[in-house]
C-alpha positions in Angstrom: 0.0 0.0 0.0 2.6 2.5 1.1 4.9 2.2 -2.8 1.2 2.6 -4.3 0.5 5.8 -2.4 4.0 6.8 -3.5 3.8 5.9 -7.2 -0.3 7.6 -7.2 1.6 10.5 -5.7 4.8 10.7 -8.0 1.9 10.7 -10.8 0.0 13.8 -9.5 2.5 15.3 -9.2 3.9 14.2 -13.0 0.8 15.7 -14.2 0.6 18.9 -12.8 4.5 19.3 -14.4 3.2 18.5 -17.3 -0.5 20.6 -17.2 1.5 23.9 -16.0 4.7 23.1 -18.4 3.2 21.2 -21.3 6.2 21.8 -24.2 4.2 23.0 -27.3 4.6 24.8 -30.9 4.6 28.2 -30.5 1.1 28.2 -33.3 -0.5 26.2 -30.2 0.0 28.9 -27.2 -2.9 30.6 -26.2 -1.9 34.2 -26.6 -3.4 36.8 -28.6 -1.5 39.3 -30.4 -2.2 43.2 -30.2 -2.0 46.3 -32.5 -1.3 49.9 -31.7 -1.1 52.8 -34.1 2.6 53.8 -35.4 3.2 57.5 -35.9 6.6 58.8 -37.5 6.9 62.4 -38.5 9.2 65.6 -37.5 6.6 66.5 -35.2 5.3 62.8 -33.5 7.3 60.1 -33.0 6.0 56.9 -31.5 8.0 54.9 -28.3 6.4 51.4 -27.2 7.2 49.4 -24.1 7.1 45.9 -23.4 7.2 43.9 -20.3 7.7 40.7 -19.0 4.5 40.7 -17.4 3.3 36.8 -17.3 5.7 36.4 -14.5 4.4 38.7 -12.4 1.3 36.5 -11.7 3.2 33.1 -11.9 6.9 34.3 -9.9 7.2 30.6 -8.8 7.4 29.2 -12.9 8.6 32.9 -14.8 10.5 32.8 -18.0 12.6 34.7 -20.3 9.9 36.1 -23.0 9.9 37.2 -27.0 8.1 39.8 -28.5 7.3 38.4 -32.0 7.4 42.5 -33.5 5.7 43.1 -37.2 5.1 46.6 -38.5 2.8 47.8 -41.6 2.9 50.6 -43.8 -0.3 52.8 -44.2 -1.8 50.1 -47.6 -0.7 47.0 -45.1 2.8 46.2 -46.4 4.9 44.7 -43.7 7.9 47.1 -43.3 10.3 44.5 -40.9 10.0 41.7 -38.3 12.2 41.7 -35.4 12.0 39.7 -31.8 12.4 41.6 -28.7 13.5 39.6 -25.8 13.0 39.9 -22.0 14.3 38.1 -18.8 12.0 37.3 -16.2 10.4 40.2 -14.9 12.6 42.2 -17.7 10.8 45.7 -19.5 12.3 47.6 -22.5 11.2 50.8 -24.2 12.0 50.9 -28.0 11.1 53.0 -31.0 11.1 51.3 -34.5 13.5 53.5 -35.8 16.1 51.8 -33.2 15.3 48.1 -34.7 15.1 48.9 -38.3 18.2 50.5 -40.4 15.9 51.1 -43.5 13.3 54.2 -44.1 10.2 53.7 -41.9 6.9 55.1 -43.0 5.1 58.2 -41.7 2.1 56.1 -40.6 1.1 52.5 -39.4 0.5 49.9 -37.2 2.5 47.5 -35.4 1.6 43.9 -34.2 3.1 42.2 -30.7 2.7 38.9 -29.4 4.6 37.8 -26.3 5.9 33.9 -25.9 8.5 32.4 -23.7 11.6 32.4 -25.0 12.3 28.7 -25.2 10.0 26.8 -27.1 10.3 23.5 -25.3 8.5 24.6 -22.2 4.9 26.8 -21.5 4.9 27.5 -17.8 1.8 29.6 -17.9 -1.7 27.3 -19.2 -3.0 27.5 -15.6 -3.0 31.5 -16.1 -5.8 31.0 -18.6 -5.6 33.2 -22.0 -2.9 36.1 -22.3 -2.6 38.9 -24.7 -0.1 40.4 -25.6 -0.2 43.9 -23.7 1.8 46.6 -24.1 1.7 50.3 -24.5 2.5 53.3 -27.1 3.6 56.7 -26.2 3.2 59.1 -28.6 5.3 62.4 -28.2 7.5 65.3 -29.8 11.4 65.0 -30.5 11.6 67.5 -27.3 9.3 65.7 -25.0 6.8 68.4 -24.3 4.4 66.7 -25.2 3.3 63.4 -24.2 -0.1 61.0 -24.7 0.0 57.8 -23.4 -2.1 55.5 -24.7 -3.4 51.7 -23.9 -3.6 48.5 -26.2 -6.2 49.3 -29.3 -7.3 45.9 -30.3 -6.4 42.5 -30.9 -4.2 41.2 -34.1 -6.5 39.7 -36.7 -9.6 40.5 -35.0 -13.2 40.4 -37.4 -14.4 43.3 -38.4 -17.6 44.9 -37.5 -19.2 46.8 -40.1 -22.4 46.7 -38.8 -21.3 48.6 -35.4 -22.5 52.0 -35.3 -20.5 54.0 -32.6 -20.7 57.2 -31.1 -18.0 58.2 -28.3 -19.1 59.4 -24.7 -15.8 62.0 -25.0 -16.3 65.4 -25.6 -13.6 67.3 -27.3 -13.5 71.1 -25.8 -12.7 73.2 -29.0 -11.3 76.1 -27.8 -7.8 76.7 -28.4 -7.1 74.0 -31.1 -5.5 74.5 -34.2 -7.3 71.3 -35.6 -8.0 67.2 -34.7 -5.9 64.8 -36.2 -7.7 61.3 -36.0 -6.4 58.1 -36.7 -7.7 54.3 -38.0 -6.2 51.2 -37.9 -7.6 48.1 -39.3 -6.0 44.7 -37.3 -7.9 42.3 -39.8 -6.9 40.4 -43.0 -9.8 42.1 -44.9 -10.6 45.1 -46.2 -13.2 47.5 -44.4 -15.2 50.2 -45.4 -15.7 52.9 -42.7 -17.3 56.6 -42.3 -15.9 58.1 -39.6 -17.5 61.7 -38.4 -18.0 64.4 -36.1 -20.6 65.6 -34.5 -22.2 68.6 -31.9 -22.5 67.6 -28.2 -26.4 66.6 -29.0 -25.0 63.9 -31.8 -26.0 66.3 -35.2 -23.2 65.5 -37.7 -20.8 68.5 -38.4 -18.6 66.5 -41.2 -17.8 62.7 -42.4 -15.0 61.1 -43.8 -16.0 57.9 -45.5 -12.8 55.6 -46.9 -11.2 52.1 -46.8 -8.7 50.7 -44.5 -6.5 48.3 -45.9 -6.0 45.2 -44.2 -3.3 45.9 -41.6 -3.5 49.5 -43.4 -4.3 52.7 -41.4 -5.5 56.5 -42.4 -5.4 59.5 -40.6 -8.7 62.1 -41.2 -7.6 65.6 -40.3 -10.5 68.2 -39.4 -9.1 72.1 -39.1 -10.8 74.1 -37.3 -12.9 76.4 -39.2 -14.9 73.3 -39.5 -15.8 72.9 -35.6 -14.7 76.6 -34.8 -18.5 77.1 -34.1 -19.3 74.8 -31.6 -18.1 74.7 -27.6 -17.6 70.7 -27.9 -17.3 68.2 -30.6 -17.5 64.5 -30.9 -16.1 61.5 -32.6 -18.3 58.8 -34.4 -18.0 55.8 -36.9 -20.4 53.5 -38.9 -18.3 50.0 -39.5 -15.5 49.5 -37.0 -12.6 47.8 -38.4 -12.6 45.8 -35.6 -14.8 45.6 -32.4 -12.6 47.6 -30.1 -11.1 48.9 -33.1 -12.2 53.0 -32.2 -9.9 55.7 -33.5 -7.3 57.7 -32.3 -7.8 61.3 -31.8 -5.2 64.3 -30.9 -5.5 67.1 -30.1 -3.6 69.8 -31.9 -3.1 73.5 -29.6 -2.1 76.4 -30.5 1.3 76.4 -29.5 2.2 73.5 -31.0 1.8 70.6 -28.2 -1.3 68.1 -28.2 -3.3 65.9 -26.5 -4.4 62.4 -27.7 -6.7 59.8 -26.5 -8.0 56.1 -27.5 -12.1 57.7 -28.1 
């Protein structure tokens, strides 16, 4: 009885190894990839971290990680791949330009998805499904001004043209120069969209109907003699590109700085 209790118990404990570290092709991890916009221009320049952020709920069975990086040009083109890795508990901020010797586009999107470093061991199927968070931070070559801003949407997420959407933020008009808002579509397909602005009761002011490529991405810029006569404005869109997929808007002042939010 007492080298049957022992063996039953060796085997527990030989299948929870194997539950929590199961050794699987990277195509088989459950963990979703995610977009954010890319902005590259003498005026806005785009910085990204990643972190090693798995670990932090497992400490006991952390690993080295990889960002798998992809970024797309405005029609969808990928532009370069690279693979950005992280010891346990490890964070890095990076800007494209630092990965990529070649010209970069002005405008863009850019795909992450974390995985452990080694492919013959998954410490974290007990954690459930990950994605693959990280965040953008869009600002000036000086720093004055800053927007930080969270993930947008998952990788090859469906689109949702049926999705009418109207955003609860209010944009206070006085003192900017004009909006600058921005689309991008994380799908394999191409979607129609008609992205607007409207008073603070919903009345449209203006639309900008066009396609996004897939993996492409616009940017719709409103001056401001066309909102100059209202107090507030707001954003709205018939056919997301994506469920979460809402634009980008900033804010463009007077004196040069902006504002920017996910809308």
């Amino acid at each position: 009885m007492a080298l049957a209790s022992t063996i039953k118990g060796r085997l527990v404990s030989y299948k929870k190894k194997i539950t929590e570290s199961v050794a699987l092709p990277s195509a088989f991890y459950d963990i979703k990839g995610v977009v954010q916009l890319f902005i590259n221009n003498p005026k806005r320049q785009t910085t990204y971290t990643f972190t090693n952020f798995p670990g932090l709920y497992s400490p006991a069975s952390a690993v080295p990680c990889r960002y798998d990086l992809c970024l797309f040009d405005p029609q969808g083109e990928t532009v370069f791949k690279h693979a950005v890795n992280l010891p346990v508990f490890g964070t890095v901020a990076i800007q494209p330009k630092d990965l990529f010797q070649g010209p970069l586009p002005e405008l863009g999107m850019i795909s992450a998805r974390i995985r452990p470093v080694s492919g013959f061991r998954y410490p974290y199927a007990h954690l459930g499904t990950l994605r693959s968070h990280f965040y953008a931070m869009y600002h000036d070559p000086d720093m004055r001004s800053m927007a930080l801003v969270h993930p947008q949407c998952m990788f090859q997420d469906p689109p949702a043209p049926t999705i009418g959407w109207w955003s609860d933020l209010l944009i206070q008009v006085n003192g900017l120069e004009f909006l600058d808002v921005y689309q991008i579509n994380p799908g394999p397909a191409a979607v129609q969209t008609d992205l607007y602005m409207t008073d603070a009761k919903g009345k449209k002011i203006i639309s900008s109907p066009g396609e996004l490529r897939p993996y492409g991405a616009r940017c719709v810029t409103w001056p401001k003699s066309i909102f100059a006569s209202h107090k507030y404005v707001a954003l709205g869109m018939q056919g997301l590109p994506a469920e979460n997929a809402k634009p980008l808007v900033f804010n463009n002042f007077k004196d040069g700085s902006f504002s920017a939010s996910h809308s």
